[in-house]
Backbone bond lengths (Angstrom), bond angles and torsions (degrees), N, CA, C in turn:
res aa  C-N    CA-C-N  psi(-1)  N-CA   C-N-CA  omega(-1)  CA-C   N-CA-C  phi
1 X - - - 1.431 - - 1.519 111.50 -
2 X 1.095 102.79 -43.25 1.615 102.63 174.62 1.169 126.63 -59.36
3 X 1.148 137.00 159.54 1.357 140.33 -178.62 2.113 122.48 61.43
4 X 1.491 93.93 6.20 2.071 99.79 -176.15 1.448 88.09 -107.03
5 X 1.470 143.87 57.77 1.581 148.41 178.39 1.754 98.48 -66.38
6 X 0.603 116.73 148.53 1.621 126.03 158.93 1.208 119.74 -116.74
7 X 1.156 114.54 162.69 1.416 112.31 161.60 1.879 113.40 -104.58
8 X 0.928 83.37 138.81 1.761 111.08 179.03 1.989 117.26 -93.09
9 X 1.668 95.87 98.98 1.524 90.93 168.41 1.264 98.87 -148.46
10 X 1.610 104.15 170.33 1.463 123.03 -169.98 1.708 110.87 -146.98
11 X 1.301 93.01 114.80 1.581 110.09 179.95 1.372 123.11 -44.17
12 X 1.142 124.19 115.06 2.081 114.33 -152.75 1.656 97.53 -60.87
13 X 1.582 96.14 -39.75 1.998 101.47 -168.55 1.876 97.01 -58.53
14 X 1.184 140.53 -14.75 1.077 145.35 -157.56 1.711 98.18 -93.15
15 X 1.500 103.10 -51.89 1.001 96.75 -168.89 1.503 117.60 -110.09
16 X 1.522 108.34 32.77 1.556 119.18 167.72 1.567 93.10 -104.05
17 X 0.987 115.32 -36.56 1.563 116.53 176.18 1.273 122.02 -39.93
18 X 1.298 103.91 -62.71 1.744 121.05 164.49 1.035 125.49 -59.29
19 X 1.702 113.96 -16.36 1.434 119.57 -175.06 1.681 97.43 -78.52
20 X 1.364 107.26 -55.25 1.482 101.78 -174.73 1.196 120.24 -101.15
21 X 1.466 109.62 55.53 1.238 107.22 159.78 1.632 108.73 -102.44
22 X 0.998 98.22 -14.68 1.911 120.78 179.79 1.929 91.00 -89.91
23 X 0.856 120.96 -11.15 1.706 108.88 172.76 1.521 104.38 -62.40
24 X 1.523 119.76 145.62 1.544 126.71 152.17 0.857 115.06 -73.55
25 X 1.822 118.84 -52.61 1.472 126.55 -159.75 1.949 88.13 -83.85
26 X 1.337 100.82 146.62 1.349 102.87 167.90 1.377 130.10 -95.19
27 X 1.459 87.53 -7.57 1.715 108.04 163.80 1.453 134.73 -71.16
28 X 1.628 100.25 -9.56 1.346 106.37 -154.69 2.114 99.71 -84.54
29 X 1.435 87.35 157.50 1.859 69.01 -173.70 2.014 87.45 -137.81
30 X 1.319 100.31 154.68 1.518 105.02 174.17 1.485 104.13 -108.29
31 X 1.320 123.66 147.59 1.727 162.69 -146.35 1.550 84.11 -90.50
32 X 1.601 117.00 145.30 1.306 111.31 150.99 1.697 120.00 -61.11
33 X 1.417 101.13 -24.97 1.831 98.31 179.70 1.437 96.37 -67.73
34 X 1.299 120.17 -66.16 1.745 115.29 -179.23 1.439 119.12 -16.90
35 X 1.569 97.91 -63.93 1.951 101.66 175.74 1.025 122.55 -77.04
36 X 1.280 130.76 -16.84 1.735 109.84 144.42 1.290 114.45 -79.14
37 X 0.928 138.49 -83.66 1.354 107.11 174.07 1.647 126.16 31.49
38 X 1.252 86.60 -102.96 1.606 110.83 175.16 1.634 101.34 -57.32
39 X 1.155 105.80 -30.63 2.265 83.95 -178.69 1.871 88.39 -83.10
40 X 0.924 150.11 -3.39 1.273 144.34 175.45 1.570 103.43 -91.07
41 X 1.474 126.83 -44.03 1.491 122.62 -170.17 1.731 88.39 -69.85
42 X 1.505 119.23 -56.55 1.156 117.08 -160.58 1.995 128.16 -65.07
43 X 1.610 84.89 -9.49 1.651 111.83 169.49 1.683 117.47 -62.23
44 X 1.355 94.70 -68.86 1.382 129.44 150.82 1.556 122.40 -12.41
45 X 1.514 97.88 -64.10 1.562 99.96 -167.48 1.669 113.92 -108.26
46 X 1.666 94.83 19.58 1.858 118.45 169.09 1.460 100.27 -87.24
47 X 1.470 119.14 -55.89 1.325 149.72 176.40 1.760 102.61 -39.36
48 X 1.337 115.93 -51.45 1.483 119.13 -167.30 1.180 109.25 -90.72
49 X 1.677 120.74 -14.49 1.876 126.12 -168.78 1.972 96.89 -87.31
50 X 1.568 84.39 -37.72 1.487 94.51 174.86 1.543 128.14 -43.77
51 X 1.581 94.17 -75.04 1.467 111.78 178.88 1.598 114.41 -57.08
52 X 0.934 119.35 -30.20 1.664 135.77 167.50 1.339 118.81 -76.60
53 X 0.949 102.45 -25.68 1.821 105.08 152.58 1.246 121.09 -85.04
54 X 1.203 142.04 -43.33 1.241 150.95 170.70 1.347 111.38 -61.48
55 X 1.752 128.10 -44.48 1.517 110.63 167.10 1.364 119.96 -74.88
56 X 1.874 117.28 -9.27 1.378 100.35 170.30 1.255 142.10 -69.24
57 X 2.074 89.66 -21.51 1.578 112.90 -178.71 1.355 115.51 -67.96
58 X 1.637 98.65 -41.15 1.803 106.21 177.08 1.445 120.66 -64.56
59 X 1.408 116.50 -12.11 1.626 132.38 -172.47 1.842 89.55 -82.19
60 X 1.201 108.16 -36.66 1.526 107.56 -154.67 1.391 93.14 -103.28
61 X 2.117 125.17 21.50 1.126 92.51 175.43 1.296 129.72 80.45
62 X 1.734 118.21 0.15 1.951 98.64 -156.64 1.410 101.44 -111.50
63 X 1.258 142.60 -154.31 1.611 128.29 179.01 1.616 91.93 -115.22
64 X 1.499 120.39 -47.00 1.179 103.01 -165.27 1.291 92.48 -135.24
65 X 1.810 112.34 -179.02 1.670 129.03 -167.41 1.482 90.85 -61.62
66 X 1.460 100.92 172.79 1.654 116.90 161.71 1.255 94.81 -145.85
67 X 1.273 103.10 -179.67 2.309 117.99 179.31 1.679 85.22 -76.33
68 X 1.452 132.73 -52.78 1.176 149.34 -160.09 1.621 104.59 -44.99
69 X 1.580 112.50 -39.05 1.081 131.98 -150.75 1.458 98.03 -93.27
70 X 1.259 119.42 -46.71 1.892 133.89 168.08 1.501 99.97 -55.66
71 X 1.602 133.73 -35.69 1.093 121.99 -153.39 1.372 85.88 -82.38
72 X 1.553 122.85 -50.49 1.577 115.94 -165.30 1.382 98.36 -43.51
73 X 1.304 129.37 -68.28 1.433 116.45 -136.66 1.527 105.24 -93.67
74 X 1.381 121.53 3.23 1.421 127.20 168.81 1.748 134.22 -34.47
75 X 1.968 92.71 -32.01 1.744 108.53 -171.60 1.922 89.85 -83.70
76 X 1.598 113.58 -42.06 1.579 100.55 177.31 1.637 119.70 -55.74
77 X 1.463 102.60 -34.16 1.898 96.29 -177.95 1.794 112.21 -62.20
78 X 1.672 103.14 -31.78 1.558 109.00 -157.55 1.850 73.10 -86.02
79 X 1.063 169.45 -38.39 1.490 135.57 170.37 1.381 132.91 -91.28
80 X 1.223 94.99 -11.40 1.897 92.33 178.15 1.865 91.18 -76.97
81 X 1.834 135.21 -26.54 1.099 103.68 177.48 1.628 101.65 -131.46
């Protein structure tokens, strides 16, 4: 596991898309600062589901991630943010 790092990015048009799909007004429009932003928070908190999956697997002993392994640590992501 160590040493296969990736890099983590997210296309802003990708994620203005998603932004306003949650808009009411259909007028409403998001800032290029807005979508980075958010492709930086959402970088971020790929980065932390990751690494938190990977020490749960090593806790349990296993060689590599599982879905099983995302599910454990899923209730820590929904309160640390």
């Amino acid at each position: 596991m160590a040493g296969q790092e990736r890099e983590v990015a997210f296309k802003k048009e990708t994620i203005s898309k998603l932004l306003t799909l949650f808009f009411k007004d259909e007028k409403s429009k998001i800032s290029n600062d807005t979508a980075s932003l958010m492709a930086e928070m959402l970088r971020i908190f790929v980065i932390e589901a990751t690494r938190r999956a990977v020490k749960q697997a090593e806790n349990e002993d296993c060689v590599g991630v599982d879905l099983e392994h995302v599910e454990k640590i899923l209730p820590q992501l929904l309160l640390d943010f």
